[in-house]
N, CA and C atoms of all chains as a GROMACS GRO file, in nm:
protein
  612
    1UNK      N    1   9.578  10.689  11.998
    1UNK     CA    2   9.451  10.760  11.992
    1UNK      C    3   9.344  10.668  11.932
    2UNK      N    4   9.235  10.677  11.978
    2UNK     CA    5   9.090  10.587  11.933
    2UNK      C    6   9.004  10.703  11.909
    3UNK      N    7   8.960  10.720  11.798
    3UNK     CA    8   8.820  10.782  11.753
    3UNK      C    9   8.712  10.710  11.753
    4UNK      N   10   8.583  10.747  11.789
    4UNK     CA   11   8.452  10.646  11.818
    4UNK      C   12   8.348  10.778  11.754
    5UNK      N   13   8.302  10.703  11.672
    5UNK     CA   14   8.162  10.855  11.606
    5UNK      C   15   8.059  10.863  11.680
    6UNK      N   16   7.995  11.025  11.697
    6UNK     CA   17   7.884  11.069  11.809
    6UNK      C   18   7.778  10.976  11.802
    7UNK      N   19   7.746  10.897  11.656
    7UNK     CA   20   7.639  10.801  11.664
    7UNK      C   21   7.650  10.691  11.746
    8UNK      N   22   7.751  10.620  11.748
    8UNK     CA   23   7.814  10.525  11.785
    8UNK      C   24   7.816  10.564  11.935
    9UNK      N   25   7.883  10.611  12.012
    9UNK     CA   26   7.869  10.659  12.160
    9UNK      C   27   7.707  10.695  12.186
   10UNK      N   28   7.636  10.733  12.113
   10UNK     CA   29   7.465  10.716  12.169
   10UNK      C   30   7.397  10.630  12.162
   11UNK      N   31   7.487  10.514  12.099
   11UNK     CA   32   7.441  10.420  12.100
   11UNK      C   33   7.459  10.330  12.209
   12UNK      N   34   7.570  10.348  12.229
   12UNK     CA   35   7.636  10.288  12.394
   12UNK      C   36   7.547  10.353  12.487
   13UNK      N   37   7.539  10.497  12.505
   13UNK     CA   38   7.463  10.558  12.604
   13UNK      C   39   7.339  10.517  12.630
   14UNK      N   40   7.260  10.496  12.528
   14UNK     CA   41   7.138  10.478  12.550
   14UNK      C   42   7.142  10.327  12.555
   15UNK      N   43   7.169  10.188  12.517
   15UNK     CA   44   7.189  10.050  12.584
   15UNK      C   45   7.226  10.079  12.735
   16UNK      N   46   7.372  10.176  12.781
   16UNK     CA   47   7.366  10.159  12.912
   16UNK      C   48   7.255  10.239  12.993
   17UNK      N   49   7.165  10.336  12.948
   17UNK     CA   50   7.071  10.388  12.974
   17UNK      C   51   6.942  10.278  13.015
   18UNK      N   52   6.924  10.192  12.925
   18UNK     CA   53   6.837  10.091  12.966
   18UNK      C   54   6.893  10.014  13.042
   19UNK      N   55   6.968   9.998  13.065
   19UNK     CA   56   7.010   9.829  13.126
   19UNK      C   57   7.059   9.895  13.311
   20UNK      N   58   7.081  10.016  13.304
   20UNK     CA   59   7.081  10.061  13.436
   20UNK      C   60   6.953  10.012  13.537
   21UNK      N   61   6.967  10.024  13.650
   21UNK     CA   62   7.108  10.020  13.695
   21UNK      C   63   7.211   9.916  13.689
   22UNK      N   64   7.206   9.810  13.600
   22UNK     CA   65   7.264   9.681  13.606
   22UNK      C   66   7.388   9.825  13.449
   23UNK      N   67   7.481   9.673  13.503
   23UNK     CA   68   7.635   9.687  13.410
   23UNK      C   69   7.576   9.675  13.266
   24UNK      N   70   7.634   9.772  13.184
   24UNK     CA   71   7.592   9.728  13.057
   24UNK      C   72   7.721   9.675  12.956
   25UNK      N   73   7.756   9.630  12.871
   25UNK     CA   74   7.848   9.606  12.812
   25UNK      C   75   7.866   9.575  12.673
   26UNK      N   76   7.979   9.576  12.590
   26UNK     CA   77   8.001   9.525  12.484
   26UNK      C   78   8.147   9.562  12.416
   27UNK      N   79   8.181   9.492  12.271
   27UNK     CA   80   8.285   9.472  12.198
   27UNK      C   81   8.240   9.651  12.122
   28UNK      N   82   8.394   9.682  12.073
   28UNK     CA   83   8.427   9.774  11.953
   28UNK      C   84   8.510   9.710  11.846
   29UNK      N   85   8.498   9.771  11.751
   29UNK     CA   86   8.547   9.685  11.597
   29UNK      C   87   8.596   9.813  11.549
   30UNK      N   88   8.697   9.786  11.432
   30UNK     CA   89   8.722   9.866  11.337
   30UNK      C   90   8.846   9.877  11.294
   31UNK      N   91   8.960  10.003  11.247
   31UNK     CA   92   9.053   9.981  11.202
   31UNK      C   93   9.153  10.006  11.290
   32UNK      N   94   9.319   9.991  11.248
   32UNK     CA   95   9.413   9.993  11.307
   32UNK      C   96   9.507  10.050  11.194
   33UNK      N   97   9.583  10.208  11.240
   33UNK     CA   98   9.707  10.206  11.160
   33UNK      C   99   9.855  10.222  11.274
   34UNK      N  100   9.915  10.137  11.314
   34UNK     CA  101   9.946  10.172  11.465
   34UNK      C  102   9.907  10.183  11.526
   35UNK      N  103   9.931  10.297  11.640
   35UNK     CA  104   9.846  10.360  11.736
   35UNK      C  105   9.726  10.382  11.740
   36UNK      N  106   9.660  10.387  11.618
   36UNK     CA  107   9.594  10.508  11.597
   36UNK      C  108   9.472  10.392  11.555
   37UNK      N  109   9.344  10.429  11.627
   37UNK     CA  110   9.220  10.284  11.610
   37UNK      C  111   9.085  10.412  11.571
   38UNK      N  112   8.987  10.349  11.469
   38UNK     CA  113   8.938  10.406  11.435
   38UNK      C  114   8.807  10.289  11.469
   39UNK      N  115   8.711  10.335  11.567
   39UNK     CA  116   8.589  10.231  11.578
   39UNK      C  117   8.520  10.291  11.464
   40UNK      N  118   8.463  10.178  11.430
   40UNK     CA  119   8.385  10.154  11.297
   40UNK      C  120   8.271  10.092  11.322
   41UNK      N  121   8.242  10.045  11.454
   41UNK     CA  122   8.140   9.945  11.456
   41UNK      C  123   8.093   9.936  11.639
   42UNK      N  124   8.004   9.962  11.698
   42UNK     CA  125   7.978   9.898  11.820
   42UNK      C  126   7.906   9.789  11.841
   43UNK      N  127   7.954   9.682  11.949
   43UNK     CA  128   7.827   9.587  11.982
   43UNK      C  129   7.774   9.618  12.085
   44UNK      N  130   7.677   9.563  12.104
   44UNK     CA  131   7.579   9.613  12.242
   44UNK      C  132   7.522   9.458  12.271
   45UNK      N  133   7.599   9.387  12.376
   45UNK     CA  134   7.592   9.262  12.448
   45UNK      C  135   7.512   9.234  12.536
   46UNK      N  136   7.489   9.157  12.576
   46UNK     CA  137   7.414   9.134  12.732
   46UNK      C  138   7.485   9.082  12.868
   47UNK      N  139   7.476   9.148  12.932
   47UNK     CA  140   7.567   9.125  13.045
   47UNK      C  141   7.490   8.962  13.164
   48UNK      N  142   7.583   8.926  13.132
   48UNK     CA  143   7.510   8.780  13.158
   48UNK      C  144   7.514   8.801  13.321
   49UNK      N  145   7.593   8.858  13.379
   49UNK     CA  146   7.601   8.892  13.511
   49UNK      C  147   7.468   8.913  13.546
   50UNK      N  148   7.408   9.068  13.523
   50UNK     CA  149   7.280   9.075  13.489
   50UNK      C  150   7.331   9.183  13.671
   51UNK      N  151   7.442   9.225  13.688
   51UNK     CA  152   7.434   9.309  13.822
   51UNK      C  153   7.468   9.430  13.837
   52UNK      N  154   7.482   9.503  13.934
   52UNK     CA  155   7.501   9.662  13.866
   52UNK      C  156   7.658   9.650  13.956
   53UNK      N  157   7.736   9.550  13.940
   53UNK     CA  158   7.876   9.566  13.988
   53UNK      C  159   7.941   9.481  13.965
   54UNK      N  160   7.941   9.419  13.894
   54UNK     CA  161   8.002   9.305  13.776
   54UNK      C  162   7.956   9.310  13.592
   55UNK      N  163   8.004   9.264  13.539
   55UNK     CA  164   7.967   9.250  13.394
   55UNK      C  165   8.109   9.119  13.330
   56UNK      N  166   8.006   9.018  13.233
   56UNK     CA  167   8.049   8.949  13.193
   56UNK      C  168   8.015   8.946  13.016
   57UNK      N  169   8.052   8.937  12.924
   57UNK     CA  170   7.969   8.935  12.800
   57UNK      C  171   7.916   8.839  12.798
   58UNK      N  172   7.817   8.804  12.716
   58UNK     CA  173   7.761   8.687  12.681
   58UNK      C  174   7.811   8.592  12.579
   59UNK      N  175   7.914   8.471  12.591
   59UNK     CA  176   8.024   8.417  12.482
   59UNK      C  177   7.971   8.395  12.365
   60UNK      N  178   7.775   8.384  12.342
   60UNK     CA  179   7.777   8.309  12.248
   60UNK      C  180   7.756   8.435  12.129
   61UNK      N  181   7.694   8.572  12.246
   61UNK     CA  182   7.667   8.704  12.126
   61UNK      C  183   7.854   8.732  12.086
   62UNK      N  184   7.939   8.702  12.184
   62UNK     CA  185   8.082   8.721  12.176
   62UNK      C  186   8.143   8.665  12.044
   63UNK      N  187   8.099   8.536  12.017
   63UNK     CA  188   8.086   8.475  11.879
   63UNK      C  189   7.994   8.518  11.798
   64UNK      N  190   7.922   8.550  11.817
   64UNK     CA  191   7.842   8.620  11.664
   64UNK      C  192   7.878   8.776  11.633
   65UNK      N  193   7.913   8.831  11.735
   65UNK     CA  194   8.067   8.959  11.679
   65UNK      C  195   8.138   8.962  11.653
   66UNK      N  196   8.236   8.846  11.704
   66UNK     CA  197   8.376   8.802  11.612
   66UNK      C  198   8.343   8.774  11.473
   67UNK      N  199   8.253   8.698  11.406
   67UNK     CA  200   8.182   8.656  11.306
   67UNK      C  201   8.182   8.766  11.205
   68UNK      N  202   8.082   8.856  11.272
   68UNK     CA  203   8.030   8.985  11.205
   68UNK      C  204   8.182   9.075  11.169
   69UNK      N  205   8.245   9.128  11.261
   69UNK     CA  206   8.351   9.159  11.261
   69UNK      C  207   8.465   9.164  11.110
   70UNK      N  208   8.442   9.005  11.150
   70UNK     CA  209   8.560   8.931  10.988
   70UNK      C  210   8.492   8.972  10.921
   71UNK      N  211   8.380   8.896  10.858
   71UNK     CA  212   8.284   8.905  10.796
   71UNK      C  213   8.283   9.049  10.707
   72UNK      N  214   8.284   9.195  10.803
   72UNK     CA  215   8.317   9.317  10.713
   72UNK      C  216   8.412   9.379  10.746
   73UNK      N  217   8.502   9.282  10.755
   73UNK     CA  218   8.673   9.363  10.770
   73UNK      C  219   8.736   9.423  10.859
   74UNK      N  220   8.656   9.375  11.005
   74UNK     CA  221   8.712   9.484  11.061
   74UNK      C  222   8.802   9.424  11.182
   75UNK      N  223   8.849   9.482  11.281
   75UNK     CA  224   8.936   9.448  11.375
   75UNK      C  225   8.849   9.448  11.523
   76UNK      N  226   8.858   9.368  11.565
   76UNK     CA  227   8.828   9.366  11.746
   76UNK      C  228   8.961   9.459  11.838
   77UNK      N  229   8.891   9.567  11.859
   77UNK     CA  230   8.945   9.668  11.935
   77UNK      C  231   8.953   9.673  12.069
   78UNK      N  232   8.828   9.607  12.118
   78UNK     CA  233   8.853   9.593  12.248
   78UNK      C  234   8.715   9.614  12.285
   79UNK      N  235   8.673   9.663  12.433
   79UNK     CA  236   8.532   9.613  12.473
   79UNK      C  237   8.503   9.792  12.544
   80UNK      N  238   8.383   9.735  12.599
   80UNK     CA  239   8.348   9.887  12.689
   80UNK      C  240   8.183   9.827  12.773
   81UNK      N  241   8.229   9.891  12.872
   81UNK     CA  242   8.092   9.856  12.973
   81UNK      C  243   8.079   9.989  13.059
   82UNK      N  244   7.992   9.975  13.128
   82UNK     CA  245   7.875  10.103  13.185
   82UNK      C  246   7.928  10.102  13.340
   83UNK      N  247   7.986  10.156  13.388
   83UNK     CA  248   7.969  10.217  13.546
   83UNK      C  249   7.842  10.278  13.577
   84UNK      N  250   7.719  10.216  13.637
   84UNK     CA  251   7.638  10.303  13.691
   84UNK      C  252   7.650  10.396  13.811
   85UNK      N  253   7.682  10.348  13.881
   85UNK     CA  254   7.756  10.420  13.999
   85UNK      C  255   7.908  10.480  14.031
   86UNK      N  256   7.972  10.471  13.930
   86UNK     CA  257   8.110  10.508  13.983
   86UNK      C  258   8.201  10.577  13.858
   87UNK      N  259   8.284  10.621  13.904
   87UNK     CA  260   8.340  10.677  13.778
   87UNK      C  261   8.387  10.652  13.663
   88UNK      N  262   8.440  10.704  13.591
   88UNK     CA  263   8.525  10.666  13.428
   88UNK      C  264   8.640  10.619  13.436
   89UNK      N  265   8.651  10.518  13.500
   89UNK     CA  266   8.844  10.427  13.505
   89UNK      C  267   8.784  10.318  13.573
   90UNK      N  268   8.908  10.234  13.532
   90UNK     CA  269   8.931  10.071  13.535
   90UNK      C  270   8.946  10.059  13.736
   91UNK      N  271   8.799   9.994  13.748
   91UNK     CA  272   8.864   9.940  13.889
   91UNK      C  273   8.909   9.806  13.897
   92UNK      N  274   8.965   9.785  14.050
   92UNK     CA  275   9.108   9.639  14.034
   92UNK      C  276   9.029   9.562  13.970
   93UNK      N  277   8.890   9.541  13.936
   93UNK     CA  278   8.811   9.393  13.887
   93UNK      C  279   8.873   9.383  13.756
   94UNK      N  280   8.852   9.553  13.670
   94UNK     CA  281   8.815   9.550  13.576
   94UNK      C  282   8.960   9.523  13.526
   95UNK      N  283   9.120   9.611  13.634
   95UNK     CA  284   9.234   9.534  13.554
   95UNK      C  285   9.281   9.450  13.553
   96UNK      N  286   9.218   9.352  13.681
   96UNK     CA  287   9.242   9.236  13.691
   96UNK      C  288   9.193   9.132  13.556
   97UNK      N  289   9.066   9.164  13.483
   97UNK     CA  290   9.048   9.094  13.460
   97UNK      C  291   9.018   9.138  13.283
   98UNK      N  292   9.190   9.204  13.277
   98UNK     CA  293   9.200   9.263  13.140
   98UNK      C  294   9.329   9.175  13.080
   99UNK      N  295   9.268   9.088  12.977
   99UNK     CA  296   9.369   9.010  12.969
   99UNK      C  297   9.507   9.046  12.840
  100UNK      N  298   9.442   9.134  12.760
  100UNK     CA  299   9.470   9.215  12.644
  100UNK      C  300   9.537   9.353  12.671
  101UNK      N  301   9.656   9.353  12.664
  101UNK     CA  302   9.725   9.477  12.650
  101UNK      C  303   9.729   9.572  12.522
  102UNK      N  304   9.723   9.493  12.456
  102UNK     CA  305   9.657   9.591  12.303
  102UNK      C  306   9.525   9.667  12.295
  103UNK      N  307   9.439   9.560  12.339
  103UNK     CA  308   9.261   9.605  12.356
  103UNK      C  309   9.270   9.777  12.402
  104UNK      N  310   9.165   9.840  12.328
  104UNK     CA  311   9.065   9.920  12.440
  104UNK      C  312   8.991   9.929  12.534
  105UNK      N  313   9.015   9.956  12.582
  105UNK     CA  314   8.862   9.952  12.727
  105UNK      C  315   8.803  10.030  12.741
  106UNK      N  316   8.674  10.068  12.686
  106UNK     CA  317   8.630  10.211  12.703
  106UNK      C  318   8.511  10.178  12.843
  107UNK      N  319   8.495  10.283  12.928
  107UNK     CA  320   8.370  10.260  13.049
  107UNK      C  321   8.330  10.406  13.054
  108UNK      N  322   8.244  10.368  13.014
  108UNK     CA  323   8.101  10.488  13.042
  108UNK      C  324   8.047  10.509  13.208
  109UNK      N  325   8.073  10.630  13.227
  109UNK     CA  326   8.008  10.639  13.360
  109UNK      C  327   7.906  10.717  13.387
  110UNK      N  328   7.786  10.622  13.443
  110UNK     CA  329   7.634  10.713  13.440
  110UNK      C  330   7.644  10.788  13.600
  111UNK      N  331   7.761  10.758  13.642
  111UNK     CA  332   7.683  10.837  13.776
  111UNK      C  333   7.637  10.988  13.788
  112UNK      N  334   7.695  11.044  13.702
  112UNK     CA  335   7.636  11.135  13.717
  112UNK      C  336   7.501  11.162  13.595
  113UNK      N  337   7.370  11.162  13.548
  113UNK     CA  338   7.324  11.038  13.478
  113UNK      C  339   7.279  11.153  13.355
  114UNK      N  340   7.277  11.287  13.415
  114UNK     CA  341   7.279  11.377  13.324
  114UNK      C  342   7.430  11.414  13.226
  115UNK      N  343   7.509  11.351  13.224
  115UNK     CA  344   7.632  11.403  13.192
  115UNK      C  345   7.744  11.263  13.186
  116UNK      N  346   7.663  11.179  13.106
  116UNK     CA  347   7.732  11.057  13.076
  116UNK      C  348   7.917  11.085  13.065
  117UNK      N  349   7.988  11.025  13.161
  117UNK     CA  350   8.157  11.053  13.072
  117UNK      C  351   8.206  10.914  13.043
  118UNK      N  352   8.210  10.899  12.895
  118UNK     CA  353   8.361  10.786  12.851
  118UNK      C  354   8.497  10.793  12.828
  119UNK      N  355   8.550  10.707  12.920
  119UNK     CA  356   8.716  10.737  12.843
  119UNK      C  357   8.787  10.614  12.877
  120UNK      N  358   8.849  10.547  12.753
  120UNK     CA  359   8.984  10.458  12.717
  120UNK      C  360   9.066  10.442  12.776
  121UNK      N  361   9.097  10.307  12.786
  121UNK     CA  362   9.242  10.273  12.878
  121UNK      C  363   9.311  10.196  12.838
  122UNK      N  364   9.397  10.142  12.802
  122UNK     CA  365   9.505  10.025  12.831
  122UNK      C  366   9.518   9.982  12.954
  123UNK      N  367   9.514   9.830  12.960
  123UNK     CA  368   9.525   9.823  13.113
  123UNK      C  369   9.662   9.678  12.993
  124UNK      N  370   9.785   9.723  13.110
  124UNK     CA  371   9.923   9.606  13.097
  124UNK      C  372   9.911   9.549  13.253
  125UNK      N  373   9.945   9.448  13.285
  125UNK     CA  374   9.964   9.397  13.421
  125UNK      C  375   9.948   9.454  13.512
  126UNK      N  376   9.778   9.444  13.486
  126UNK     CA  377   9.715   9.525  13.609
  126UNK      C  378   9.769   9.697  13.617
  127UNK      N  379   9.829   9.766  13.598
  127UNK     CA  380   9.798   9.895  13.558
  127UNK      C  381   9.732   9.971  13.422
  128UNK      N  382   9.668  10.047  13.435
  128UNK     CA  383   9.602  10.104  13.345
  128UNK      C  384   9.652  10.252  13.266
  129UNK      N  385   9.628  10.270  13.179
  129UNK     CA  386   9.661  10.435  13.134
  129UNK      C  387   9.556  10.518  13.016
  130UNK      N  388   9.567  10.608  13.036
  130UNK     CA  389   9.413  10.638  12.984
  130UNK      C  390   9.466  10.674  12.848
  131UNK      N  391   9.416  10.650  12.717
  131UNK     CA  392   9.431  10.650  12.618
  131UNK      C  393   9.357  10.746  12.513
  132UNK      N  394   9.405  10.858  12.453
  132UNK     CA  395   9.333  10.948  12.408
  132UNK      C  396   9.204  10.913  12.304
  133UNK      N  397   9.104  10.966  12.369
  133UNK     CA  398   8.983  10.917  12.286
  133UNK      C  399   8.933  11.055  12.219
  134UNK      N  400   8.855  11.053  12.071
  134UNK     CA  401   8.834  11.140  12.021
  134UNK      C  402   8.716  11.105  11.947
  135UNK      N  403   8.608  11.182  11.992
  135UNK     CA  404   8.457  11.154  11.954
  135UNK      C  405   8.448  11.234  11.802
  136UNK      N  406   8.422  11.190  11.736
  136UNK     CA  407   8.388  11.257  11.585
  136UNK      C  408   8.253  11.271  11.554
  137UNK      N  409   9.592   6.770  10.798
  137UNK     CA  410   9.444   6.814  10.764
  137UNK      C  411   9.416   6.928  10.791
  138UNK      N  412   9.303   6.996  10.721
  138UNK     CA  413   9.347   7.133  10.768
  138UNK      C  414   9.227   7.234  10.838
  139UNK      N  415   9.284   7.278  10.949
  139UNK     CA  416   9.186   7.327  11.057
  139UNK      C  417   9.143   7.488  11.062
  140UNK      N  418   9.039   7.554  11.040
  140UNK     CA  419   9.026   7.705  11.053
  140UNK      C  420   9.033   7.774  11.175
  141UNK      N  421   9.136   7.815  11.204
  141UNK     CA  422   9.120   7.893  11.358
  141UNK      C  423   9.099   8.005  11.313
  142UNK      N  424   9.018   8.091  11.372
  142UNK     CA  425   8.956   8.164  11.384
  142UNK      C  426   8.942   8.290  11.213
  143UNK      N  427   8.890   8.198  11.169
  143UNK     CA  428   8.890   8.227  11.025
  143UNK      C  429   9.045   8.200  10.947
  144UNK      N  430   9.104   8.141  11.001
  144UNK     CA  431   9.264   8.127  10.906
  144UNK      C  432   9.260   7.984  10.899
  145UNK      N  433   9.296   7.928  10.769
  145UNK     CA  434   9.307   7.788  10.752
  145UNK      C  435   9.445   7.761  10.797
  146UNK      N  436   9.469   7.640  10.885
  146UNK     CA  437   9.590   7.594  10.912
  146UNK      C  438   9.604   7.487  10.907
  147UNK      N  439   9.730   7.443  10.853
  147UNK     CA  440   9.731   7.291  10.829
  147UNK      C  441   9.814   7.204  10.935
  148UNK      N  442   9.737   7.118  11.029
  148UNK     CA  443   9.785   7.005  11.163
  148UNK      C  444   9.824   6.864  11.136
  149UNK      N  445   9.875   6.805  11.188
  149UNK     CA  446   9.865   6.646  11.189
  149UNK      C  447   9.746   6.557  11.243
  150UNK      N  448   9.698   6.501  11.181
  150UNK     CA  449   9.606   6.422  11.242
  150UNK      C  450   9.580   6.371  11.368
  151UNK      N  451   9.452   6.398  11.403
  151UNK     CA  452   9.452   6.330  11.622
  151UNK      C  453   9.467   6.438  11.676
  152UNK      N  454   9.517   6.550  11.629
  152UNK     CA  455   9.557   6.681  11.713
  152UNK      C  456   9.411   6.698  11.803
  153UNK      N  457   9.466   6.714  11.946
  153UNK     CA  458   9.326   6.738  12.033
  153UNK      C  459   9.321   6.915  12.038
  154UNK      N  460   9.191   6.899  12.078
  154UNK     CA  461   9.154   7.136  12.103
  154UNK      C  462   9.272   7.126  12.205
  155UNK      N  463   9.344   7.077  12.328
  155UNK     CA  464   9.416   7.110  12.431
  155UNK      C  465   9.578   7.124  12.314
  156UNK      N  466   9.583   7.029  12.266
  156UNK     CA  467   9.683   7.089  12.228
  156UNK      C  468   9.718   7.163  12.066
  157UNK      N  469   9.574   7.184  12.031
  157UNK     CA  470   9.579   7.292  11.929
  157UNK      C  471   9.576   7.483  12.005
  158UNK      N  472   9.535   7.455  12.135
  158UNK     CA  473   9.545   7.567  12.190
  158UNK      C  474   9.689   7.568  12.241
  159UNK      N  475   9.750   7.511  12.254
  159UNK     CA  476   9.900   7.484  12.275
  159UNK      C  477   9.984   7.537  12.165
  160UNK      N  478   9.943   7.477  12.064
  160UNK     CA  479  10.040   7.525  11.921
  160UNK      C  480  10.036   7.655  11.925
  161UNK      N  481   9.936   7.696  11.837
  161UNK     CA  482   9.863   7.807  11.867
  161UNK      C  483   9.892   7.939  11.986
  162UNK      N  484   9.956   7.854  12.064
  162UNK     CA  485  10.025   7.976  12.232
  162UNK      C  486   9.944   8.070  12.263
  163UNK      N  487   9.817   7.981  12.270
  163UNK     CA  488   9.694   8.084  12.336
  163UNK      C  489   9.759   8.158  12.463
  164UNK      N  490   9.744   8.259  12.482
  164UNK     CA  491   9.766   8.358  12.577
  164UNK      C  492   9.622   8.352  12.712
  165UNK      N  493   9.707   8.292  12.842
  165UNK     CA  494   9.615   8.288  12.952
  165UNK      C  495   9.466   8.198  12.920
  166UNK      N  496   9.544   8.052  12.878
  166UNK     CA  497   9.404   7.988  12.804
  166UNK      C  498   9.339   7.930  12.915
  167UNK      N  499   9.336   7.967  13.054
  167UNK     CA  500   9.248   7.970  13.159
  167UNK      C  501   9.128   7.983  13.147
  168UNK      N  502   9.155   8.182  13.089
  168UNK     CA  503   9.064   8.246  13.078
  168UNK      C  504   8.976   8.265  12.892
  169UNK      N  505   9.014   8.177  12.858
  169UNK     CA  506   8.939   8.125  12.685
  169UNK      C  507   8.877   8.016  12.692
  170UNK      N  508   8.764   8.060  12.609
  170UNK     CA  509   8.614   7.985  12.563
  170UNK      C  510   8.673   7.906  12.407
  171UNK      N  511   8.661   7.839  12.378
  171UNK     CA  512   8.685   7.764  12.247
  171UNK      C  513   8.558   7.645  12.199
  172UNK      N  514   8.534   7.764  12.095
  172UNK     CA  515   8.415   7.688  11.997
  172UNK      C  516   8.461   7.602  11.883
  173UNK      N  517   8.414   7.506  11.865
  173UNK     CA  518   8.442   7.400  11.750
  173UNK      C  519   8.288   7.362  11.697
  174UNK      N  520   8.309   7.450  11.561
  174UNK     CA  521   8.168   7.442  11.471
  174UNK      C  522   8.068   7.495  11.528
  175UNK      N  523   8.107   7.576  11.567
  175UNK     CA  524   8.015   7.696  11.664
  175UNK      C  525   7.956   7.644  11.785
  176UNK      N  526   8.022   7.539  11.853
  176UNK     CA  527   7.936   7.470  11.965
  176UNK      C  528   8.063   7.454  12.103
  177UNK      N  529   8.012   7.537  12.209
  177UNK     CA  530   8.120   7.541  12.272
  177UNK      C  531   8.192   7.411  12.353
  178UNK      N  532   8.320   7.388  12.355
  178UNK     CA  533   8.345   7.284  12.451
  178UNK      C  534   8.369   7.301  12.592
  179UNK      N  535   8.306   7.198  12.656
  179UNK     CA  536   8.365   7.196  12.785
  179UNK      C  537   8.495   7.214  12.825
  180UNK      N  538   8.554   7.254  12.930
  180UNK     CA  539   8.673   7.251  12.978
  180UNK      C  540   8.722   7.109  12.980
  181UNK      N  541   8.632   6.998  13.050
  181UNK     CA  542   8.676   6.936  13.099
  181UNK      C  543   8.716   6.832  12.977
  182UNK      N  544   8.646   6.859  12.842
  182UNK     CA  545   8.678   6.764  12.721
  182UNK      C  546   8.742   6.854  12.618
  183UNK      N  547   8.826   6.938  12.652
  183UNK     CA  548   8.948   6.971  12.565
  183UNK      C  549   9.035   6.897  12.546
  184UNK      N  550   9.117   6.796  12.653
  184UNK     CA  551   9.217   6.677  12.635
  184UNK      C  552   9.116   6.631  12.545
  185UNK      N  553   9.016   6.539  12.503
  185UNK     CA  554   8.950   6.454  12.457
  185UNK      C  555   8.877   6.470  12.303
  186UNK      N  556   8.865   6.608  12.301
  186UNK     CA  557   8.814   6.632  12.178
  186UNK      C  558   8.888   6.623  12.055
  187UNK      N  559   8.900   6.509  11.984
  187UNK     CA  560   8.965   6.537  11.866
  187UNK      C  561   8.938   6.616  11.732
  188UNK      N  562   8.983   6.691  11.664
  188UNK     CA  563   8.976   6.748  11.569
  188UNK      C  564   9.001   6.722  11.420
  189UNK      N  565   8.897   6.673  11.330
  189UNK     CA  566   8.867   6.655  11.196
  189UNK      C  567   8.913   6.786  11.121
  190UNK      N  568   8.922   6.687  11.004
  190UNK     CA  569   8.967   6.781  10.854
  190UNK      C  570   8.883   6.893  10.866
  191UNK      N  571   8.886   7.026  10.861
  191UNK     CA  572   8.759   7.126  10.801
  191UNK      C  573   8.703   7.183  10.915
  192UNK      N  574   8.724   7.150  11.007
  192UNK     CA  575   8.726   7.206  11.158
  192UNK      C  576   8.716   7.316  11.168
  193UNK      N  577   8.620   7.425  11.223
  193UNK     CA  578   8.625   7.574  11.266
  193UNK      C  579   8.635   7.564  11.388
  194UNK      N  580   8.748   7.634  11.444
  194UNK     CA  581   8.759   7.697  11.548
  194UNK      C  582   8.784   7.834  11.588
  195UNK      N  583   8.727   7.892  11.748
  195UNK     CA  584   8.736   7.998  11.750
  195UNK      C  585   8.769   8.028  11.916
  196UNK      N  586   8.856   8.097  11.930
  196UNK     CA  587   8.938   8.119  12.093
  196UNK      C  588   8.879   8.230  12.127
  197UNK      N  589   8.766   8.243  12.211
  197UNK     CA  590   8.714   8.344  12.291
  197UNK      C  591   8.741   8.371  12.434
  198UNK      N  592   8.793   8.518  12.446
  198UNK     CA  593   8.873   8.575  12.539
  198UNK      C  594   8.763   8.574  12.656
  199UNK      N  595   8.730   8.517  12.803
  199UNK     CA  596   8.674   8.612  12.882
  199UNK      C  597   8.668   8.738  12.873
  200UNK      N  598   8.556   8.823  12.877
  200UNK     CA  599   8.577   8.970  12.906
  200UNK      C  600   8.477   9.034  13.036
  201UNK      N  601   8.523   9.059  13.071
  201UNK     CA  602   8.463   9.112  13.220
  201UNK      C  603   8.509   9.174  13.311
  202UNK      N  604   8.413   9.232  13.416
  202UNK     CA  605   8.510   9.304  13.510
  202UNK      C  606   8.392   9.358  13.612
  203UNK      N  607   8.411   9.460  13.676
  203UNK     CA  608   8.293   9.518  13.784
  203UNK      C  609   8.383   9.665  13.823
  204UNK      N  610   8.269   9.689  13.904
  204UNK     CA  611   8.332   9.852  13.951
  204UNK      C  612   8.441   9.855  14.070
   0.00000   0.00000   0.00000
């Protein structure tokens, strides 16, 4: 289970709100007791892609979150980017090109643009599984 | 001498190049990793070549990406 706080998810919403229709993206931080991940922190990246059907982070903001991260204790959880057009799950790009079986993946989907939905995955060798997320 | 990967001090033998400190290390799919030394990224093509000094920061950044 991953908890992410209501501030924190409007914060995502509204970055992928601007950056639509292009991909929006970024890192999550925070704790780990097992299973169980508690985001503590969002980044909000720039998608160097810059397209509304790809997304890449930008390595060098990628390093100044890892930074920040240590810096106040926290853990790299995994990432999350914006579907403008399509739904809330990992398509083949996205498990193809999930290299972290531990990570989160959270993807926000604007298509429907009144009714933002996010939800978590694990993606292991190229399959994915959706991972209980719990907004606080 | 001793090298910081990614905030952890570790101690190497001298001459150790980034190719095969990412080796020790058993970077996972180091295809797809960015590796900064003193916050300045290296080329791919001068990882064999780059040698690594006493006090050295390094940091193994994962590609992350994907599309719809």
């Amino acid at each position: 289970m991953i908890t992410l706080k209501k501030e924190d998810l409007e914060k995502i919403i509204a970055h992928a709100e601007k950056q639509f229709p292009e991909e929006a993206c970024g890192l999550i931080a925070g704790v780990a007791d097992g299973e169980n991940k508690e985001v503590k922190k969002v980044y909000l990246l720039t998608n160097i892609d810059r397209s509304r059907e790809h997304f890449s982070l930008d390595p060098k903001e990628q390093l100044q979150a890892i930074k920040d991260m240590r810096a106040n204790g926290l853990l790299p959880l995994g990432n999350w980017h914006s579907h403008p057009e399509s739904p809330s799950r990992p398509s083949d790009e996205d498990k193809r090109l999930a290299y972290d079986s531990s990570a989160s993946y959270m993807i926000l989907s604007l298509m429907d643009r009144g009714n933002p939905v996010i939800n978590s995955f694990h993606i292991e060798k190229n399959i994915s599984s959706r991972e209980e997320l719990v907004i606080i | 001498m001793t090298v910081i990967v990614a905030g952890k001090k570790k101690e190497y033998e001298e001459g150790l190049t980034v190719k095969q400190l990412i080796e020790k290390e058993n970077v996972e799919n180091p295809l797809y990793v960015t590796v900064t030394l003193n916050d300045e990224f290296v080329q791919s093509a001068n990882l064999e070549t780059t040698v690594l000094k006493d006090g050295d920061e390094v940091e193994f950044l994962y590609f992350m990406g994907g599309g719809r």
